[in-house]
C-alpha positions in Angstrom: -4.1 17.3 -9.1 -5.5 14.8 -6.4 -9.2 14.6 -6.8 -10.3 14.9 -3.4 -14.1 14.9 -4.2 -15.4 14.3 -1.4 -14.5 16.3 1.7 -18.2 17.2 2.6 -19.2 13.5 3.1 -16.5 12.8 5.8 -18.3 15.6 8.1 -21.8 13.8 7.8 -22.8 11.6 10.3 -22.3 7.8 9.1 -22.4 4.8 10.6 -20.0 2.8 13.0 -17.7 1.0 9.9 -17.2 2.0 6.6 -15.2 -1.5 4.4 -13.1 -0.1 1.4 -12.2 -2.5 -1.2 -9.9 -2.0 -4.3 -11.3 -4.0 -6.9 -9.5 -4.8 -10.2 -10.4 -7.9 -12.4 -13.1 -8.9 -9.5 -16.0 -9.1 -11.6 -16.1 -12.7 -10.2 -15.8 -12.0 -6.9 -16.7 -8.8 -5.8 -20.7 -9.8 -5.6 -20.0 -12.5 -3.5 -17.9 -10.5 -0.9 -20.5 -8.0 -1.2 -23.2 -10.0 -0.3 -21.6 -12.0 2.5 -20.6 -8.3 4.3 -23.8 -6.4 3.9 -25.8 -10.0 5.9 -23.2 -8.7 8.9 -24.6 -7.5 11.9 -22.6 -4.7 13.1 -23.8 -2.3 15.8 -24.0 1.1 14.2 -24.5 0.1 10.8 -22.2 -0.4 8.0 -21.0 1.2 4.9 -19.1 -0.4 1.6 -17.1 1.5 -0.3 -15.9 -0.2 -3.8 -13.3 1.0 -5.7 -13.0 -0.1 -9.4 -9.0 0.8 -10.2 -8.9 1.0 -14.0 -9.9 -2.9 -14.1 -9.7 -4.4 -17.3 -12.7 -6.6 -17.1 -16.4 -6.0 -16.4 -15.9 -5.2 -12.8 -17.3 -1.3 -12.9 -20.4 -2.8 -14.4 -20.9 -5.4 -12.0 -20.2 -2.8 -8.7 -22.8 -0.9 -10.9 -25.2 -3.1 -10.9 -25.1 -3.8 -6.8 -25.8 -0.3 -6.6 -29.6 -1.3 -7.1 -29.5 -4.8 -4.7 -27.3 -3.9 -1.7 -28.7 -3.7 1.7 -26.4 -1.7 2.9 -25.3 2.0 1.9 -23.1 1.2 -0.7 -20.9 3.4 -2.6 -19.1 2.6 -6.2 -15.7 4.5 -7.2 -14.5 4.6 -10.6 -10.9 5.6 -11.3 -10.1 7.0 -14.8 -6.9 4.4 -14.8 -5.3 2.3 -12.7 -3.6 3.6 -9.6 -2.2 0.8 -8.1 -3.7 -0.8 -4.9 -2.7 2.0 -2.1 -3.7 4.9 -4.5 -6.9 3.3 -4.5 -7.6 3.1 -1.1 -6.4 6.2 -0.7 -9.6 7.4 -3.1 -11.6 4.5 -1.0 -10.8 6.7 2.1 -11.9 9.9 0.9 -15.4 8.7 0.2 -15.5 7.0 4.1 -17.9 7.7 6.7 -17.6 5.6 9.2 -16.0 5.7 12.8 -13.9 2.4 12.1 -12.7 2.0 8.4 -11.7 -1.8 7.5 -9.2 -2.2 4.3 -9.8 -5.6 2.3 -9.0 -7.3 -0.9 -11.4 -8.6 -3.1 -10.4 -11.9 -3.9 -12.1 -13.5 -0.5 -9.0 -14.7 0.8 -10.1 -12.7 3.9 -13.1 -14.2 5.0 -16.0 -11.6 5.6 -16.9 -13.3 8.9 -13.5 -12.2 10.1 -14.8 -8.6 9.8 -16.9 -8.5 13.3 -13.8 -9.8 14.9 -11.1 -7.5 14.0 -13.3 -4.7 14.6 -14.1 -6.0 17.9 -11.0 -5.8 18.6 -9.7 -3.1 17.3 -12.6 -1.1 19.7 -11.9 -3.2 23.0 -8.0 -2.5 22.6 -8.5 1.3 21.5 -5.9 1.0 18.8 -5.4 3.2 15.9 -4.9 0.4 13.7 -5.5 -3.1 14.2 -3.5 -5.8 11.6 -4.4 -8.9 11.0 -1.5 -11.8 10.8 -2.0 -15.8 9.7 -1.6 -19.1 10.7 -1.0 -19.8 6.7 -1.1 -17.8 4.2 -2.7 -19.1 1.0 -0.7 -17.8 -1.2 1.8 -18.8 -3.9 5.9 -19.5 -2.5 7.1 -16.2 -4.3 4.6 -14.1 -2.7 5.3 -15.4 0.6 8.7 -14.5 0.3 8.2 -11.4 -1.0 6.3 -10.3 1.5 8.9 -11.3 4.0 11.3 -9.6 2.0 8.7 -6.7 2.7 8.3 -6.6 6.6 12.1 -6.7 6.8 12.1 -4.0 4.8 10.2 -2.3 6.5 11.4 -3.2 9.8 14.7 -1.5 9.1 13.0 1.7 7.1 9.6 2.2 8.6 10.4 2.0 12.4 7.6 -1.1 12.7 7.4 -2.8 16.0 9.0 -6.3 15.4 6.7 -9.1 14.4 4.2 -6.7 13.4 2.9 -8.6 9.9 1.6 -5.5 7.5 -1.6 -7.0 6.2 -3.7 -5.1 3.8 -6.4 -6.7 5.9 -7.0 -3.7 8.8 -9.1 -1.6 11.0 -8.3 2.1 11.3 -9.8 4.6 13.8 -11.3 7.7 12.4 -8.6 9.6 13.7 -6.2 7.8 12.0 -7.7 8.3 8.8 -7.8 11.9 8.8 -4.4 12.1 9.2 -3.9 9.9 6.5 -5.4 11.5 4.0 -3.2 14.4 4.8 -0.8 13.1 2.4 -1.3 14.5 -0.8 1.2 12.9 -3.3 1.2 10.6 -5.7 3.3 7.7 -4.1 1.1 6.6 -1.4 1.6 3.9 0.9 -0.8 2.9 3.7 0.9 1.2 6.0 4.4 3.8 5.8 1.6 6.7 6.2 -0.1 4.5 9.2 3.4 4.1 11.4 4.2 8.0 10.5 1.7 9.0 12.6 1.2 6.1 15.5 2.5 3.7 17.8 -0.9 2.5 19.0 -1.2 -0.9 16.9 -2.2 -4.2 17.8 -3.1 -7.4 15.3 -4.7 -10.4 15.9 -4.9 -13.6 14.0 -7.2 -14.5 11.1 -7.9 -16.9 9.0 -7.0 -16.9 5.2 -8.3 -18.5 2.5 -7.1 -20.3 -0.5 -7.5 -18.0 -3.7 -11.7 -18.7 -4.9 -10.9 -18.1 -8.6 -8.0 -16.3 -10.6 -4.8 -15.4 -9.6 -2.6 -12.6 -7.8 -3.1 -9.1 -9.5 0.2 -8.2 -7.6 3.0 -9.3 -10.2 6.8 -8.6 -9.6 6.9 -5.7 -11.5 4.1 -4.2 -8.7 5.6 -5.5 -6.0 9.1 -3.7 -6.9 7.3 -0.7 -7.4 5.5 -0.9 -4.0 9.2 -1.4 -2.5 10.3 1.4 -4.0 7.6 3.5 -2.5 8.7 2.4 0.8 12.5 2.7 0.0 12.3 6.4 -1.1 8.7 7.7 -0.1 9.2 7.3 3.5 13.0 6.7 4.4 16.3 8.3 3.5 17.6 5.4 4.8 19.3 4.6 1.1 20.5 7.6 1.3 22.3 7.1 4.5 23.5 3.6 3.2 24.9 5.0 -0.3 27.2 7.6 1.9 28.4 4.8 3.9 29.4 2.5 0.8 31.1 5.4 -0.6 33.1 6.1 3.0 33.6 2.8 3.5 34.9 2.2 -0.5 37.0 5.5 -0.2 38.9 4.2 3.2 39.7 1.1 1.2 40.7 3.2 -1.9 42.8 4.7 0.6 44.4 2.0 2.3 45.0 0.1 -1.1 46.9 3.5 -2.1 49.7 3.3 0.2 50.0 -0.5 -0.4 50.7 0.3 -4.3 53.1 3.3 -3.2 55.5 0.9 -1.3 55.5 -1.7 -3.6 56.2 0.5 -6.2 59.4 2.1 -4.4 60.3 -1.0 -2.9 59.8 -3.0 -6.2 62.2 -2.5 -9.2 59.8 -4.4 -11.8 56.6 -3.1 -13.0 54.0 -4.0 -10.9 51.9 -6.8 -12.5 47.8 -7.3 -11.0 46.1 -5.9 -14.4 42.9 -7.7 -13.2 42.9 -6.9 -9.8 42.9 -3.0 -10.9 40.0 -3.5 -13.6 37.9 -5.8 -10.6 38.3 -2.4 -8.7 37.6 0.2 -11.3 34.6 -2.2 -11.9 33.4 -2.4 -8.6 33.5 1.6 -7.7 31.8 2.1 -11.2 29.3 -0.2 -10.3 29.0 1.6 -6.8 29.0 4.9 -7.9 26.2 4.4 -11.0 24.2 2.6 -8.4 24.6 5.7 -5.7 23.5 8.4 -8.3 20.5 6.5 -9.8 19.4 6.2 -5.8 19.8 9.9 -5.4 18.1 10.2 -9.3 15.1 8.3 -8.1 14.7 11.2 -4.9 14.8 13.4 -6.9 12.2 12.2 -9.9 9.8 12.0 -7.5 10.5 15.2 -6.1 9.8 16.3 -9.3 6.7 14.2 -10.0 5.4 15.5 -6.7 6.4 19.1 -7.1 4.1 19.2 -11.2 1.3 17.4 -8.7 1.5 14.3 -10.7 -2.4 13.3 -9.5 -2.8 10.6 -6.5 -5.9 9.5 -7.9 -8.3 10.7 -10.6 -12.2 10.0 -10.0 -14.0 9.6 -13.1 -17.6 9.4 -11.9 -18.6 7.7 -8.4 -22.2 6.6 -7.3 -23.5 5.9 -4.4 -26.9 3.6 -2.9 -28.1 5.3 0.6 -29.7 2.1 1.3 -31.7 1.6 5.2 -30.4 -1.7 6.7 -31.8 -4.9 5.1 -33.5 -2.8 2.0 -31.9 -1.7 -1.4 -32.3 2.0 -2.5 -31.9 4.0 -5.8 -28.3 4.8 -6.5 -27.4 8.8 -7.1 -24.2 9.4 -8.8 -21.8 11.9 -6.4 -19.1 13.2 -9.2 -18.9 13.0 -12.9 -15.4 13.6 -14.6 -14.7 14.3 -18.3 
C-alpha cells in the first residue's frame, strides 16, 4: 500500500517554496546543492525536501548529517528501496509544504541560482507548472536523443503543447500538487499526471551544467521503463494503433486472397512463391505476438495496481524545523519496520 505518511503536514502553514530532490548515489553532491539553495533569498521562506531512493552509496548518511547544519527547514526521506525517480518525488510531494514546489536533480546540472528565476516566473505568469528548457544540454549524445525520442512520445500520447520540453527541472502551484498526489498507483509519472489535469504551462530557459562528478543514474534499461509508463499508464493510444495494424494487415490478407484465388483458377500449374507465403506468415506472427504482449502489459499492470503493488514505501523520514539562517535539532516524523 502507498505510504502516504504525511497528510497532516500538507494542511500546516509552510512557507512560500518547498525544493524536492531525489537523491541516489549523490553523496558527492547533495551537500553542495544543499548549501548553495538554503544561501537563497526567497520571500516567504523556503523548505528542502531530500529524498534518498534506495541509493547504494552513503547518501542517507550524508542527508542525515545536514539535518544538524541546514539553515533552512530541511526534511530527509528514506525509501525502503529504490523507486525510481517519479516514485520518489511522488514521496518528495507528500512531505511538501510550500505554496510553490520546485522539482530538481541532484547532480547540479541545474544551477541553484536558477531557482529564484523560475519561480519568479512561474508566480508573475500564474501558471500551474512552469518547465524549464536549454540552450544546451550537457549531457551525453544518447541521452539527448532519448529524450527527444521522449517529447515526441509524448507529444503524440500525452496531448503536450508543441515545443513544450518536459524537464524534470519545474515549479508547480499548490493546486497542482494536490491533484497530483491524487494518483495512487504504482506507475507514476509527473509530467503525464501534470498535463492530465492542466493546460496552464509556460517554460522558460535555463542554463545547464556540465555533469560536476559521476555519471547519469538514468541507464537504458530506466529509460524504457519510464517509456513504458507513458505508453500504457496514461494512453491507450497502443491500443488504438495495435487495432489499426491488425485492420490494416487483415484488408491486405484480404486483398492478397482473391489475388491467389484467380491465379489459382486461371493457372494450371501449382502455384510457386513458397517464400513469399512464409515472409507473410512471419510478418502476421510477428504482428499478432507483438499485439497481445501490448494488451499483456495493460493488463499486468492492472493487476499490479488492483493487489496495490506500493507507490512508495517510507522507511523512516526526519525532519530539521530550522528559523532562516540558523540550524535546529532534527525530529524524526515516521519510523517503518
Amino acid at each position: 500500500m502507498t505510504d502516504n505518511v504525511n497528510t497532516t503536514i500538507q494542511t500546516e502553514e509552510g512557507p512560500a517554496l518547498s525544493i524536492v530532490v531525489p537523491v541516489y548515489n549523490g553523496a558527492n553532491s547533495v551537500g553542495h546543492l544543499v548549501e548553495a539553495l538554503q544561501d537563497l533569498e526567497v520571500p516567504g521562506g523556503l523548505e528542502i525536501v531530500l529524498v534518498v531512493d534506495g541509493s547504494p552509496d552513503n547518501s542517507l548518511a550524508v542527508c542525515r548529517g545536514l539535518l544538524a547544519t541546514c539553515k533552512v527547514p530541511l526534511t530527509v526521506v528514506d525509501l525502503a528501496r529504490n523507486f525510481g525517480e517519479h516514485n520518489a518525488v511522488m514521496a518528495g510531494l507528500h512531505h511538501v509544504r510550500g505554496q510553490y514546489v520546485i522539482t530538481m536533480d541532484d547532480d547540479l546540472q541545474n544551477p541553484p541560482s536558477e531557482v529564484l528565476k523560475l519561480l519568479a516566473h512561474a508566480q508573475t505568469t500564474g501558471a500551474d507548472v512552469a518547465y524549464t528548457y536549454y540552450r544546451s544540454k550537457e549531457h551525453a549524445t544518447w541521452r539527448n536523443w532519448g529524450s527527444q525520442f521522449t517529447n515526441w512520445v509524448a507529444d503524440l500520447l500525452l496531448d503536450k503543447p508543441k515545443g513544450l520540453y518536459l524537464s524534470s527541472f519545474r515549479c508547480m502551484n499548490r493546486f497542482l500538487v494536490s491533484q497530483i498526489l491524487a494518483y495512487e498507483g504504482p506507475f507514476a509519472y509527473i509530467d503525464g499526471l501534470i498535463l492530465q489535469v492542466t493546460q496552464r504551462i509556460e517554460r522558460i530557459e535555463v542554463k545547464h551544467l556540465p555533469r560536476a562528478e559521476g555519471r547519469s543514474n538514468y541507464t537504458m534499461r530506466r529509460l524504457v521503463r519510464l517509456w513504458m509508463n507513458m505508453f500504457v499508464n496514461f494512453s491507450v493510444m497502443p491500443l488504438r494503433i495495435s487495432t489499426v495494424t491488425g485492420m490494416s494487415l487483415s484488408i491486405l490478407g484480404g486483398i492478397a486472397t482473391v489475388f491467389v484465388v484467380i491465379e489459382a483458377l486461371v493457372m494450371s500449374s501449382t502455384p510457386r512463391g513458397w517464400g513469399s507465403i512464409m515472409a507473410a506468415v512471419l510478418l502476421l506472427s510477428g504482428v499478432q505476438l507483438m499485439i497481445l504482449g501490448i494488451v499483456g502489459e495493460y493488463l499486468g499492470r492492472l493487476f499490479l495496481t488492483a493487489n496495490r503493488k506500493p507507490q512508495f514505501i517510507v522507511r523512516e523520514a526526519w525532519r530539521s524545523d530550522a528559523p532562516m539562517g540558523t540550524a535546529a535539532p532534527a525530529h524524526k516524523l515516521v519510523k517503518r519496520a
